[in-house]
FIGUVO-537327 format. One record per residue (C-alpha): x, y, z; residue number from 1. Coordinates in steps of 0.25 Angstrom, whole numbers, plus 5000, padded with zeros to 4 digits. Example, Ala and Ser with C-alpha at 12.3 -4.5 7.8 and 13.67 -1.06 7.14 Angstrom:
     u     v     w    k
  5049  4982  5031    1
  5055  4996  5029    2
***
This chain:
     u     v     w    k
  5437  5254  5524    1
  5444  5252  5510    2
  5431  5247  5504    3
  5423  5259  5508    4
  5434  5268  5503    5
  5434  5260  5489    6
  5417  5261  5490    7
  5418  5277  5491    8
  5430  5277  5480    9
  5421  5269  5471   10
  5408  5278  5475   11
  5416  5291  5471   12
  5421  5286  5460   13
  5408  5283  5454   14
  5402  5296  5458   15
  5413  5302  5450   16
  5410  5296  5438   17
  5397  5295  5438   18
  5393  5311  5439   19
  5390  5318  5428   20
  5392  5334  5423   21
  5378  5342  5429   22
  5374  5354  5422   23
  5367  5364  5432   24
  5354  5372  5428   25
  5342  5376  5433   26
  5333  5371  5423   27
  5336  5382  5411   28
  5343  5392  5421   29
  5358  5392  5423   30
  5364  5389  5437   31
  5373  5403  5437   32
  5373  5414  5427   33
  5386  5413  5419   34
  5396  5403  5419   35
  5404  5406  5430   36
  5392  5405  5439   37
  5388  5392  5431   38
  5400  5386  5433   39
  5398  5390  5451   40
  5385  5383  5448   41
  5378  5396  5450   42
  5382  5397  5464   43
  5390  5413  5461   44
  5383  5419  5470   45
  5391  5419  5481   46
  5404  5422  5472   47
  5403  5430  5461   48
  5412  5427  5451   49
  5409  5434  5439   50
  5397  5446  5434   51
  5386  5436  5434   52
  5385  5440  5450   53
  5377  5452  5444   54
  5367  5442  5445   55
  5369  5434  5455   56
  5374  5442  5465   57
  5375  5456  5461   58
  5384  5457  5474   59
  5394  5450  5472   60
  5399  5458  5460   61
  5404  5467  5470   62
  5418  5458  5471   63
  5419  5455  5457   64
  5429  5465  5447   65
  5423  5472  5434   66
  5421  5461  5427   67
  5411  5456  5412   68
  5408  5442  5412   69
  5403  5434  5398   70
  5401  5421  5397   71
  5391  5410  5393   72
  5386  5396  5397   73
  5382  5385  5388   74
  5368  5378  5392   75
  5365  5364  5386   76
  5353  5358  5393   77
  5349  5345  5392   78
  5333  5346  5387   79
  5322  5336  5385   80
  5311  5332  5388   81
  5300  5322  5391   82
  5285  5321  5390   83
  5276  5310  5393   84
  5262  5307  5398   85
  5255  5317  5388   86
  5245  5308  5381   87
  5243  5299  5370   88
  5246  5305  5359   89
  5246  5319  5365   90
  5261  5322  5361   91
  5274  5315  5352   92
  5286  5309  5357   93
  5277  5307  5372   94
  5288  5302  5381   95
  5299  5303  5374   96
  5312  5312  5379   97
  5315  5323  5369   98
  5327  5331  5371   99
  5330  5345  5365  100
  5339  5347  5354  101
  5343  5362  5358  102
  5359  5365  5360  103
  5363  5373  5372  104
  5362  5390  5375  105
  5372  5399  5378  106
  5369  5407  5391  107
  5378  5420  5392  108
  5382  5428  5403  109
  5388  5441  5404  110
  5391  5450  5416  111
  5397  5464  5419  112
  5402  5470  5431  113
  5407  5484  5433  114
  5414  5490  5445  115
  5409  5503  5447  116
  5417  5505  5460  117
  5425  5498  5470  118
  5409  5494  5476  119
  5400  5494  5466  120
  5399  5485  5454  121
  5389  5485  5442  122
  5386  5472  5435  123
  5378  5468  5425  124
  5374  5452  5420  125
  5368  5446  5409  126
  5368  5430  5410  127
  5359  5418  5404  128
  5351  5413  5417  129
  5342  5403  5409  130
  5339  5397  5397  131
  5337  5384  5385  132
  5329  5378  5375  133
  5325  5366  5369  134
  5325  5359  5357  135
  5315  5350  5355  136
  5314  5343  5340  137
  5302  5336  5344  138
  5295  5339  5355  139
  5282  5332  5360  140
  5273  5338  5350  141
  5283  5334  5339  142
  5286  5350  5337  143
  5297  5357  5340  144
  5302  5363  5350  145
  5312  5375  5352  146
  5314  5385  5364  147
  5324  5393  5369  148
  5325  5400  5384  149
  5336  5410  5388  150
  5337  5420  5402  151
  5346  5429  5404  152
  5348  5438  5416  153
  5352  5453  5415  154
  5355  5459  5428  155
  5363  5472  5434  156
  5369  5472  5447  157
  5376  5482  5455  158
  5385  5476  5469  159
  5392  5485  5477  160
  5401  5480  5487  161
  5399  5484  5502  162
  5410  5479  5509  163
  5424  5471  5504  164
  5421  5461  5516  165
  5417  5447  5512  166
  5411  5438  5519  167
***
């Protein structure tokens, strides 16, 4: 008993230590809109917390106060890339990993919620969804390469709350 005991000590012990920080995307798009969705690992659908329900659930800015939100994320992707199997002598550097030389991008994120009764609220977003850009110094054809990508996403809402009951 005391040796399996030990064994599953020694196994969490190790799982501990051997994990690493994970950066959540989709690709180039962001998991939530803003931070504070980012940090719920986009799952604020169910809670809003903050304006960017206006674009999440346009519902839910019924429970929330009068409120403007601004903040920003800082996104720092890992790029590069690898090509192989295009010819003899068909392209440079065939094979070999080359990685992007490109810092990170803000995203911003602004919301506004405005109580125009007890009832009804307007709202209004505007947060970075998607984005990033590589790089390259030397790309496969020996040329540079630069490009930039950013999404943004504009919505109004309107929320009007039918009943103080919740389930």
């Amino acid at each position: 008993m005391k040796k399996i005991i030990r064994l599953s000590l020694m196994s969490i012990v190790a799982a501990v230590l051997m994990t690493s920080s994970v950066y959540a995307t989709n690709g180039m798009r962001m998991i939530g809109f803003g931070p504070v969705q980012d940090s719920m690992g986009g799952v604020s659908v169910g809670l809003p917390l903050d304006a960017a329900s206006v674009l999440t659930n346009p519902a839910g800015m019924s429970v929330l106060p009068g409120r403007i939100d601004f903040g920003a994320s800082y996104f720092v992707p890992s790029v590069k890339y690898k090509a192989t199997g295009a010819g003899p002598g068909m392209v440079m550097n065939d094979g070999a990993t080359i990685d992007s030389d490109r810092g990170g991008s803000p995203v911003p994120a602004f919301g506004l919620i405005i109580p125009i009764n007890d009832k009804l609220r307007f709202g209004i977003g505007a947060y970075g969804v998607a984005g990033m850009g590589v790089d390259y110094v030397q790309n496969l054809y020996s040329g540079v390469t630069y490009t930039s990508y950013s999404q943004m996403r504009f919505a109004p809402g309107l929320s009007y709350k039918l009943t103080t009951w919740y389930l």
